[in-house]
matplotlib code that plots the C-alpha trace (Angstrom):
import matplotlib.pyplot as plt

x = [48.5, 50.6, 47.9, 47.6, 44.8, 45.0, 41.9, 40.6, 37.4, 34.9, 31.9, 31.9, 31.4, 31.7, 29.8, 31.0, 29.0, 30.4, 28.0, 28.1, 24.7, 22.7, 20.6, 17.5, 19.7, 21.7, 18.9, 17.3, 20.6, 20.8, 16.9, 17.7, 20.6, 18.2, 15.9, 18.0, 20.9, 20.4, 22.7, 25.8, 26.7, 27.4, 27.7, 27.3, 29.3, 28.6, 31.5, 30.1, 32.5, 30.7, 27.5, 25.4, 22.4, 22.0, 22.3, 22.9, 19.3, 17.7, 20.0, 18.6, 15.2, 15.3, 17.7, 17.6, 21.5, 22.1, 24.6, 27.9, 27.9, 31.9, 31.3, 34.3, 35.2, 35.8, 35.4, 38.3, 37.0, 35.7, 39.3, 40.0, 36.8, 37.0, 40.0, 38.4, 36.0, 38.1, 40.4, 37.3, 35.6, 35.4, 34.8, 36.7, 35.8, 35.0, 32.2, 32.2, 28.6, 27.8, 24.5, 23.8, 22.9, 20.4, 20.3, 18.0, 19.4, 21.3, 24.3, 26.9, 26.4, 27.3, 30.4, 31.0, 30.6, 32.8, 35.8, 35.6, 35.9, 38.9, 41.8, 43.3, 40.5, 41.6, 38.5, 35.1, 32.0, 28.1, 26.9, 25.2, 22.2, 21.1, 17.2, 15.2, 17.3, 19.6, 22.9, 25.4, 29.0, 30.4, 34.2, 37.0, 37.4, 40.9, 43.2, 42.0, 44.4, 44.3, 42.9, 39.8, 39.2, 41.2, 41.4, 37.6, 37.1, 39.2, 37.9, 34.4, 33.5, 34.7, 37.8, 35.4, 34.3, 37.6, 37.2, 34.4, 32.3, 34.2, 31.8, 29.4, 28.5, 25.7, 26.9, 25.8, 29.7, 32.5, 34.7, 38.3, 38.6, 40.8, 38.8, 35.6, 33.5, 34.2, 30.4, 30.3, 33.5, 33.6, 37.7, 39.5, 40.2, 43.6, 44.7, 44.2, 46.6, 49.3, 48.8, 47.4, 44.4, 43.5, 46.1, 45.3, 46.2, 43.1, 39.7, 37.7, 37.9, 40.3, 41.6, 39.6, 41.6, 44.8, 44.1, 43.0, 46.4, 47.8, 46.0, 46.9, 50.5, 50.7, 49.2, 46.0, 42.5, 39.7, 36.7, 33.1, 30.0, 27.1, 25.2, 25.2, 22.7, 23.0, 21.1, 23.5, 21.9, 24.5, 25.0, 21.7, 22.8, 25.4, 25.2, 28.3, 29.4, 31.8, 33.1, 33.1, 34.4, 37.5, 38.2, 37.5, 40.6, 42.8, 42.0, 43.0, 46.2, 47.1, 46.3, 48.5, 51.5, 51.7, 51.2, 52.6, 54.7, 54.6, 54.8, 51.9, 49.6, 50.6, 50.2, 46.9, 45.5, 46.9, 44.4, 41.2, 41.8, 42.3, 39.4, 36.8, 37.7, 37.5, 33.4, 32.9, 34.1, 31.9, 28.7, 29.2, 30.0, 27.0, 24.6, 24.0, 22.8, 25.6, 26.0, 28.9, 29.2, 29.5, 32.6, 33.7, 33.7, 35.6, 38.2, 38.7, 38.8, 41.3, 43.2, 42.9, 44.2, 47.7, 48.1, 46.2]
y = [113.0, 115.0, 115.5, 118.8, 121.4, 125.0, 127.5, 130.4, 130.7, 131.9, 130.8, 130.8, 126.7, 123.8, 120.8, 117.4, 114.6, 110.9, 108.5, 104.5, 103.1, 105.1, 107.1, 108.0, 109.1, 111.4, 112.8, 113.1, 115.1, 117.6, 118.5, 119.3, 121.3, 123.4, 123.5, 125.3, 126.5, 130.3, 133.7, 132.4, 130.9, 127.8, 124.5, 120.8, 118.4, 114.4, 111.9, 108.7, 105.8, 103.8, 102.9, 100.1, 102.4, 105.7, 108.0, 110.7, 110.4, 110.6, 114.2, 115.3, 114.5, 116.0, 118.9, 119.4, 120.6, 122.3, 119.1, 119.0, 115.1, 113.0, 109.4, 106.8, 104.2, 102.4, 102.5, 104.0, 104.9, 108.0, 110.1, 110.0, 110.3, 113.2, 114.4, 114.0, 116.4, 119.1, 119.0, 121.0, 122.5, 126.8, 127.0, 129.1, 126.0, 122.8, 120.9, 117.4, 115.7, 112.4, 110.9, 109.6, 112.6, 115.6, 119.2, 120.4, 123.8, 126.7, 124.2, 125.2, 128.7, 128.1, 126.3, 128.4, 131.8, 130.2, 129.3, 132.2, 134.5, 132.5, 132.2, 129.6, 126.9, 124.3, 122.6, 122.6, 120.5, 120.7, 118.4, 115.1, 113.3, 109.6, 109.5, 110.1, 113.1, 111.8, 113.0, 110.8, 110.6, 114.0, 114.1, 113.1, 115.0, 114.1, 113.0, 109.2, 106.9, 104.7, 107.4, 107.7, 104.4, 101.5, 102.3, 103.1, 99.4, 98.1, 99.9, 99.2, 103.3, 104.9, 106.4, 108.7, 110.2, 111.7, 114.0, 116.5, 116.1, 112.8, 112.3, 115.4, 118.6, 119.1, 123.0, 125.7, 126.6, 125.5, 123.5, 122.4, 118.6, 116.2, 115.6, 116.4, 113.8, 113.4, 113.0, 117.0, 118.4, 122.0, 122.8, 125.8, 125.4, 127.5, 124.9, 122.1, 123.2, 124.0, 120.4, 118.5, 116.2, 112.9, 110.4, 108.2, 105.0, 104.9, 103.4, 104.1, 104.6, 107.3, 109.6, 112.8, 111.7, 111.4, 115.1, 116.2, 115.4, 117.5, 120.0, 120.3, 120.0, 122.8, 124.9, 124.9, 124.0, 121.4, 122.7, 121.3, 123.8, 122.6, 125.6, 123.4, 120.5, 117.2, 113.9, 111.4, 107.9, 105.6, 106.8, 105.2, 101.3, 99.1, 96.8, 94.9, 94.0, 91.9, 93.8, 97.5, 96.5, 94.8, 98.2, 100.1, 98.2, 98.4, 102.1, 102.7, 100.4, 103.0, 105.9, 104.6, 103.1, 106.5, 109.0, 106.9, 104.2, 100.2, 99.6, 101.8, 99.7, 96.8, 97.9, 99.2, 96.1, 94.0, 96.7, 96.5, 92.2, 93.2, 95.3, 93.0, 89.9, 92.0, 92.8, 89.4, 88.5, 90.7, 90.6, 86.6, 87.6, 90.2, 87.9, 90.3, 89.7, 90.0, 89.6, 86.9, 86.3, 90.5, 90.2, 87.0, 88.8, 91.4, 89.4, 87.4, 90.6, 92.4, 88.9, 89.4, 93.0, 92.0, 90.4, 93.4]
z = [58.1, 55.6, 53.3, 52.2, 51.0, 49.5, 48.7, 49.5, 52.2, 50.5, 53.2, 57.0, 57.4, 55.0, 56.2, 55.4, 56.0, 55.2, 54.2, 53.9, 53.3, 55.9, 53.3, 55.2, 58.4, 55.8, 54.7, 58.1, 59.3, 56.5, 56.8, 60.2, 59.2, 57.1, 59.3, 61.9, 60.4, 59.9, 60.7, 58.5, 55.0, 54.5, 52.0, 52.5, 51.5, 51.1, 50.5, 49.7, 50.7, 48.1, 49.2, 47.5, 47.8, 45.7, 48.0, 45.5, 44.2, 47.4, 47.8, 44.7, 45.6, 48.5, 48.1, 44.7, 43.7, 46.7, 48.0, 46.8, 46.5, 46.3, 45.2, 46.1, 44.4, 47.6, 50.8, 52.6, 56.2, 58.0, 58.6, 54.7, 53.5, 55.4, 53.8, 50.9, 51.8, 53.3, 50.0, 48.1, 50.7, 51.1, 54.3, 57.1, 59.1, 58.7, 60.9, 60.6, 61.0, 61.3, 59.1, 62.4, 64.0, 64.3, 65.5, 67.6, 67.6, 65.4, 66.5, 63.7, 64.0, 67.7, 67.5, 64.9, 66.5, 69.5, 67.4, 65.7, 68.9, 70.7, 68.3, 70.6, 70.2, 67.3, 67.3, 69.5, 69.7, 71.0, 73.4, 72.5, 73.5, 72.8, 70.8, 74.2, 74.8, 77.8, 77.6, 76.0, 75.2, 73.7, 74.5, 76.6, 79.6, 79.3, 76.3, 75.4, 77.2, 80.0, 82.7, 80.5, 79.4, 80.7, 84.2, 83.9, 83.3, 86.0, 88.6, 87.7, 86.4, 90.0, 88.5, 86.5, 89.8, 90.4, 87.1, 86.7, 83.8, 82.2, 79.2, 78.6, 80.0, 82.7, 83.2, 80.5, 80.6, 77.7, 79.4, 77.5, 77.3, 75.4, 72.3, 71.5, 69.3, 65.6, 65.4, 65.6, 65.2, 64.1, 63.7, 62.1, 58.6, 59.5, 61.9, 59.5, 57.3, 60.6, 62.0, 58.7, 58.0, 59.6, 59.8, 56.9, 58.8, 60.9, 58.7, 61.9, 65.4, 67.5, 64.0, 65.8, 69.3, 67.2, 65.1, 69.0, 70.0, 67.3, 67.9, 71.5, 70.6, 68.6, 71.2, 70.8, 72.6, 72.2, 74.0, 74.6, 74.0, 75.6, 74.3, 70.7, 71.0, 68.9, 68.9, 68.0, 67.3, 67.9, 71.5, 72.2, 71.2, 73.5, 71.3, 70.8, 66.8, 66.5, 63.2, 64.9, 67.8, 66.1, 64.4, 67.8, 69.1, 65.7, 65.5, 69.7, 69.0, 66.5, 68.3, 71.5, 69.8, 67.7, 70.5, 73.2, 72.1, 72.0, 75.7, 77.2, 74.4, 75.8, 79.2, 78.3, 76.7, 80.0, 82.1, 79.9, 80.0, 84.1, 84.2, 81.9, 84.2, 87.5, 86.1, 85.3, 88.9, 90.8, 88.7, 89.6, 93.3, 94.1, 92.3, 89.4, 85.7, 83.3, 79.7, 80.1, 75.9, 76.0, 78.0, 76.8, 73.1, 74.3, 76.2, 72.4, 70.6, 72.7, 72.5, 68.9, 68.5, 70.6, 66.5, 64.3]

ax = plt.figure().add_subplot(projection="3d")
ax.plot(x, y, z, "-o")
ax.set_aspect("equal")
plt.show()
């Protein structure tokens, strides 16, 4: 978290892409960054969390030497990978990209223009949409706790209905929120050095709701820009993997037992067990389809994180 970086801004945004074995989706997100990104200066970073793949060829082939490419020796997750990134970059800001994703407008110069002109905004982020260009998940309304996820689950999604605009944007206004997505995270490369990097003790999963929380305590705003458009991938699959989902769970353990202490991850992990049984209950009662093994997977795995 402590992490520190020093240098002088020499371009308006660096963007930092961190790549682990998704080659073609890199290369499909920086063409797209080309392909719209004009009005401001810019350079593009890659840290490679050492893929088996060469993804550094494909960059030159495609790119030429424009790409400033990082290779790791190992794979050390997406916050410090990250940091890795943001230790050499030039930028006045820093947008974080996921290879997963794709603009479908001047999206950085947005965000960027936005931070920019409020001093008080830490970090900001575009709105996202799943493949087909439905809107998908682009922040937390509120800060990530129980409100906006556990108590979601027990009382089978109504508690969203009690806050406007839980997940994404349907107005043309910026709207503040908890934490916007680390899939497209543009931040100020000022308040990085107030509040520091990403906590190193998160490999994946809730480090941009943990540097959100930073941010906010040092007085600053995280704010969703729906004028910014994004196609993020991954918000079209449900899919459960065993793997990611066991590091979903490590990474919000973390993230509540540092921001809110022992107890309220307990009590959180005794809602989501709550909430997945109460679903099972009245899929079973109304006569509806349900993925029991889905459930039952998540029931083991959140068994499993009481000993991560």
């Amino acid at each position: 978290m402590n992490e520190k970086m020093d240098n002088q801004y020499g371009i308006d945004v660096s963007i930092i892409l961190v790549n682990y074995n998704t080659t073609d989706l890199l290369v499909q997100a920086i063409k797209s960054v080309y392909q719209y990104s004009l009005g401001f200066s810019f350079e593009i970073i890659v840290v490679d969390n050492n893929s088996r793949e060469n993804p550094q060829k494909a960059l030159k082939d495609n790119f030429n030497d424009k790409i400033i490419f990082l290779p790791l020796s190992e794979n050390i997750g997406f916050g410090r990978a990250n940091n890795e990134g943001i230790k050499i970059s030039r930028g006045r800001n820093i947008f974080l990209l996921n290879t997963d994703t794709y603009l479908l407008n001047n999206a950085i110069k947005i965000l960027a223009d936005y931070i920019d002109a409020h001093p008080k905004v830490g970090s900001c982020g575009g709105s996202l949409f799943s493949a087909d260009l439905a809107p998908t998940y682009s922040y937390h309304r509120i800060p990530y706790g129980i409100w906006s996820y556990e108590i979601s689950v027990v009382t089978l999604g109504l508690s969203r209905l009690l806050v406007k605009h839980p997940f994404y944007n349907t107005t043309e206004k910026p709207i503040r929120v908890g934490n916007v997505s680390g899939a497209n995270m543009m931040i100020r490369h000022d308040i990085l050095k107030e509040v520091g990097l990403f906590d190193p003790i998160f490999f994946m999963y809730c480090e941009e709701a943990e540097l959100s929380w930073r941010i906010r305590k040092a007085g600053y705003y995280n704010v969703n820009v729906p004028q910014a458009k994004i196609v993020h991938l991954e918000g079209k699959s449900s899919q459960i993997i065993e793997k990611r989902k066991l590091m979903e769970l490590d990474g919000r353990k973390k993230y509540y037992i540092k921001t809110r202490g022992m107890r309220y991850y307990l009590f959180a992990n005794n809602l989501l067990l709550i909430g997945v049984n109460l679903r099972i209950f009245f899929y079973h009662l109304l006569g509806r389809k349900i993925d029991e093994e889905r459930y039952q997977t998540i029931k083991r795995l959140v068994n499993k994180a009481y000993n991560l």
